[in-house]
N, C-alpha and C positions, 0 to 999 in steps of 0.2 A: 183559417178562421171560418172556413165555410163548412169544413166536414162533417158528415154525418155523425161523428161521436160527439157529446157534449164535452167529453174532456178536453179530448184533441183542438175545441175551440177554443176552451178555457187556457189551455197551456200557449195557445197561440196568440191569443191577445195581451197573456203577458208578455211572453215574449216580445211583440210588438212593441209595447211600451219599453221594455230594456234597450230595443233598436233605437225606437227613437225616431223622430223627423218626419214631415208632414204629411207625408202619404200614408202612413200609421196613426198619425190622427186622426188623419182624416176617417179612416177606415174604423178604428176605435168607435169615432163618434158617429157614426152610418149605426153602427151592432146597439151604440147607447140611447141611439131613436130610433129601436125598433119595438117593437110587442113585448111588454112586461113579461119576464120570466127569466132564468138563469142566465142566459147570456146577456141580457142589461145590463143585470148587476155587475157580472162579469167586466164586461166592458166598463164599466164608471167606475169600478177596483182599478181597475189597470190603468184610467185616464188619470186619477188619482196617483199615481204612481209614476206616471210618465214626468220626467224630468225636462226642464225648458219649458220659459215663460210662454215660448210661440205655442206649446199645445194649448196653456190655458185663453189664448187671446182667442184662437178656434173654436174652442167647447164654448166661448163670450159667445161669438158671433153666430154658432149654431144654437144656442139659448134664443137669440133675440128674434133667428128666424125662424124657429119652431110653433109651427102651429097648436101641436101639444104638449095641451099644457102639464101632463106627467112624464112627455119628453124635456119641456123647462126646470120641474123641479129636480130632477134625476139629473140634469147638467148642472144647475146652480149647487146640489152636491158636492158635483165634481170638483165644482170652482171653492167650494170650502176644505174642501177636502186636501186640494193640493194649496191651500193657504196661500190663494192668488189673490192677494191684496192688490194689484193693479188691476184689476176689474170690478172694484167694490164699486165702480159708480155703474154698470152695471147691474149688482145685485141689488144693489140699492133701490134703482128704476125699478125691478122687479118686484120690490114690496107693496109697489101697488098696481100688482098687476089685479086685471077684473076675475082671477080664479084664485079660488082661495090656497090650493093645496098649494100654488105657486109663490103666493104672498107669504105664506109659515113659512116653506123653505128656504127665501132669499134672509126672511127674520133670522130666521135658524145661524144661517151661514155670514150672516153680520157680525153674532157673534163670535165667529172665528176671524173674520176678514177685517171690519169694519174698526174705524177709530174714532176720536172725537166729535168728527163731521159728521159720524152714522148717530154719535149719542141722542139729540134732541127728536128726530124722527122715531129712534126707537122706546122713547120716553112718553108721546106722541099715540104712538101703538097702544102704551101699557096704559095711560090713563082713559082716553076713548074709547078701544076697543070693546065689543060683546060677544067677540066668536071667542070661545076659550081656546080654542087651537092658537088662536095668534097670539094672547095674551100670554100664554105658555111658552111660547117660542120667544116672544121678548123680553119675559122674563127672565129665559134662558141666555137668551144672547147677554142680556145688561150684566146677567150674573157674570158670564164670562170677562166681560171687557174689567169687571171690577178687581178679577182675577189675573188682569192685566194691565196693574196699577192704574188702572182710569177708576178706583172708587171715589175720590175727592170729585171729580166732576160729574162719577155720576148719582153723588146725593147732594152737589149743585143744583143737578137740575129737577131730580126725583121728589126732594124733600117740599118745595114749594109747587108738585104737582098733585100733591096729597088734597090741596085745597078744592072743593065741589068734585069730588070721583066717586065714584058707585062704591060698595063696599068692597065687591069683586076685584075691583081696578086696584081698589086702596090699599087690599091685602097683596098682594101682588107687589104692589110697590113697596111695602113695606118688609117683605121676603126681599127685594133687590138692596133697600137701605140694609140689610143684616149684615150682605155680602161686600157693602162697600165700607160698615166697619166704620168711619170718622166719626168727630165730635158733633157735625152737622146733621150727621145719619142719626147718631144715637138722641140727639133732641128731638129730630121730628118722632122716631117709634117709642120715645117715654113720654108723646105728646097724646102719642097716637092710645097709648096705652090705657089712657082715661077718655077713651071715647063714647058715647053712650051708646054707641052700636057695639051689640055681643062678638061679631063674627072680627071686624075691626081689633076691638078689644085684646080675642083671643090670641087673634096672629100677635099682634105688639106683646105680648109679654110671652110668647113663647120665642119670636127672637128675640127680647133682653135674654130670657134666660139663656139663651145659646150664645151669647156677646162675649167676643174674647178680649176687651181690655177693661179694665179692672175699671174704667170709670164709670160702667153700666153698676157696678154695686149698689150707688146711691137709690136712684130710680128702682132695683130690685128690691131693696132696702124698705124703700114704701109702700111698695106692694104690698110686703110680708105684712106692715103695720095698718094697711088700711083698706085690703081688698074682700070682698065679704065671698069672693070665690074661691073654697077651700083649693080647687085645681091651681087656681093662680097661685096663690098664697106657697103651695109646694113645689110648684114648679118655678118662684122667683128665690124662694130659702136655697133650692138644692145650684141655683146658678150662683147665687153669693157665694154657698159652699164650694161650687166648682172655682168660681175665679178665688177662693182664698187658697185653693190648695197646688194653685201655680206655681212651679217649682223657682221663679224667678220674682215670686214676691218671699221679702222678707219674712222672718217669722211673726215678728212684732204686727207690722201690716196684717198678716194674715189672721193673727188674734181681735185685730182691732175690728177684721172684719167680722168674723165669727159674734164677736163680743156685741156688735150691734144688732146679730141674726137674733142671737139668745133672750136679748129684750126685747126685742118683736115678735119673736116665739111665743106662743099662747098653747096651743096643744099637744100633747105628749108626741104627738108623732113627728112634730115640727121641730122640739128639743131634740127629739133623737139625732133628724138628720145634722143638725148643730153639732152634736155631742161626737158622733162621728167624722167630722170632719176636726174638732180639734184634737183627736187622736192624733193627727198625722204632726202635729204641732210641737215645741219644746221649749215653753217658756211658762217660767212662774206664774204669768197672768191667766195663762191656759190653765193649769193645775190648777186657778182658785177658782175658774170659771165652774173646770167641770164638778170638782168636791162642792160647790156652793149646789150640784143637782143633788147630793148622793140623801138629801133629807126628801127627796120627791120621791113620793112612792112610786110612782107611773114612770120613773125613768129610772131609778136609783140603778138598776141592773148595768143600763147605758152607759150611765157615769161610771159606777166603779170601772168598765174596763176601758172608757176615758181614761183615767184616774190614772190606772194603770199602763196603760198605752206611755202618756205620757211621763209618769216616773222613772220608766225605762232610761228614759234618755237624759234625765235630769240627777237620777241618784246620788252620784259621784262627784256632782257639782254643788248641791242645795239639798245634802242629805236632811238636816232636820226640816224642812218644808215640806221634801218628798216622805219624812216619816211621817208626819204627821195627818197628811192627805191619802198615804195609803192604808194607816192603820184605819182611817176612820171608812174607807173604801172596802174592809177587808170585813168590817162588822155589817156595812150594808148588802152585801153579795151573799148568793148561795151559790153561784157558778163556783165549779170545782176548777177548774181552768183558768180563771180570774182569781181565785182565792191561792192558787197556787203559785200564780205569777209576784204577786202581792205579799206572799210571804217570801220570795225569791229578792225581792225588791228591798224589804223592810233588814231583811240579813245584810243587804252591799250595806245599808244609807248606815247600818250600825257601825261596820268596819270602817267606810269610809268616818264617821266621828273622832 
């Protein structure tokens, strides 16, 4: 570990770490608090790597008696790194240490380490905090732990932290409610959504629109019908659209969702993404939704290969409903692709009679 070559050190502090046992800790953690450059890193790969809890209790207590403090954050690494959760009261301590790059990092490594007992301090971070660095780093961690079924606890405690926070703080935490996903999450960012601050605002409906269970619809649902921000407005249509096209919702369900976008649609661009998504669809309520567009000139093109999208899959079943909606499809298009589908279609619905 001392040679002149930088490889020959490199190979040898793995190595070390494969050996194993305390004097190779030791030795590891000497190279891991030395002068920032390749063999640090080097060294905190391979401390990271070293197997047995005794390395991590060592890189603890070289943490807490390290004067520097990019020799602390470069250990607390370590200690996330090898997901020594028996030292998280450790890391813990170190989130308020008096240097900053040390306080992000032990943040950082909560998220890997830390359990319910780290959630309210980290919560704590996210609504107080002004350094963005930290506030980054706790957001990160919370996002993790949510990813580590602690999201029910952590929009316990997130959602009622929402109250008197900077907007900064607020968007932040409402980036962490996305990831925690519950019914509790999704009230406070459909709360948050009608906030009269812009920047607030934005975050809350661009995670509804990102929400993956189907109860976020409604709240999307009102957007569409009463937000006077064309951006919102399409970015809360195209999240209904996404969660109707769930391959684990129903068809029906999935019309029902569409069916409520299409009447909160107001602008041809907004019908389109509607008309698009009931393509994917196969039910007669679908076919009269989209034939009820093919009289709109600003969409009619849309609809017909709606129209026809879904006849596809219905021909054979509900021939005379499918003739009817696709002959009246076939006079509104000039798409040769659509017009050709449409008479391909109108031939089964006859056989099948």
């Amino acid at each position: 570990m001392k040679d002149p070559d930088g490889d020959v050190r490199a190979a040898a502090m793995l190595a070390a770490a494969a050996i194993g046992g305390e004097d190779a800790a030791e030795a590891l953690i000497a190279v891991a608090g030395s002068k920032p450059g390749k063999d640090r890193d080097a060294a905190a790969d391979a401390l990271g790597k070293m197997r047995g809890k005794e390395a991590g209790a060592a890189v603890a207590v070289a943490m807490k008696q390290s004067s520097d403090a990019a020799v602390r954050a470069t250990l607390i690494g370590v200690l996330a790194a090898r997901r020594q959760n028996d030292q998280v009261d450790a890391v813990a301590a170190a989130a308020d240490d008096e240097d900053a790059v040390v306080r992000i990092a032990a943040i950082k490594a909560l998220g890997a380490i830390g359990g319910e007992g780290q959630l309210p301090a980290l919560v704590a971070v996210l609504k107080n905090s002004r350094d963005g660095g930290e506030l980054a780093a706790a957001r990160e961690a919370l996002t993790a732990a949510c990813a580590r079924d602690m999201g029910g606890r952590c929009a316990d405690l997130v959602a009622p932290a929402l109250a008197g926070a900077e907007p900064g703080n607020t968007v932040a935490m409402i980036r962490v409610l996305g990831a925690a996903g519950s019914r509790k999450a999704l009230d406070a960012v459909a709360a948050a959504a009608k906030s009269p601050s812009a920047e607030i605002k934005d975050a809350a409906v661009r995670t509804l629109a990102d929400w993956r269970a189907k109860e976020a619809a409604e709240p999307l649902l009102e957007i569409v019908r009463t937000s006077e921000n064309p951006t919102h407005k399409v970015l809360a249509l195209r999240g209904v659209i996404r969660l109707a096209s769930a391959r684990s919702l129903a068809d029906d369900d999935k019309v029902r969702l569409l069916s409520e976008a299409m009447k909160a649609a107001k602008r041809p661009e907004e019908k389109r993404e509607v008309l698009g998504g009931l393509g994917s669809t196969a039910t007669l309520a679908s076919l009269e939704i989209a034939a009820a567009c093919l009289d709109d000139e600003a969409v009619k093109e849309e609809a017909a290969a709606a129209v026809v999208q879904i006849a596809e899959k219905l021909a054979k079943r509900n021939p005379d409903a499918v003739r009817d909606a696709v002959g009246k499809a076939l006079k509104a298009t000039s798409n040769a692709g659509v017009r050709a589908s449409a008479e391909k279609i109108l031939g089964q619905a006859k056989k099948a009679k």
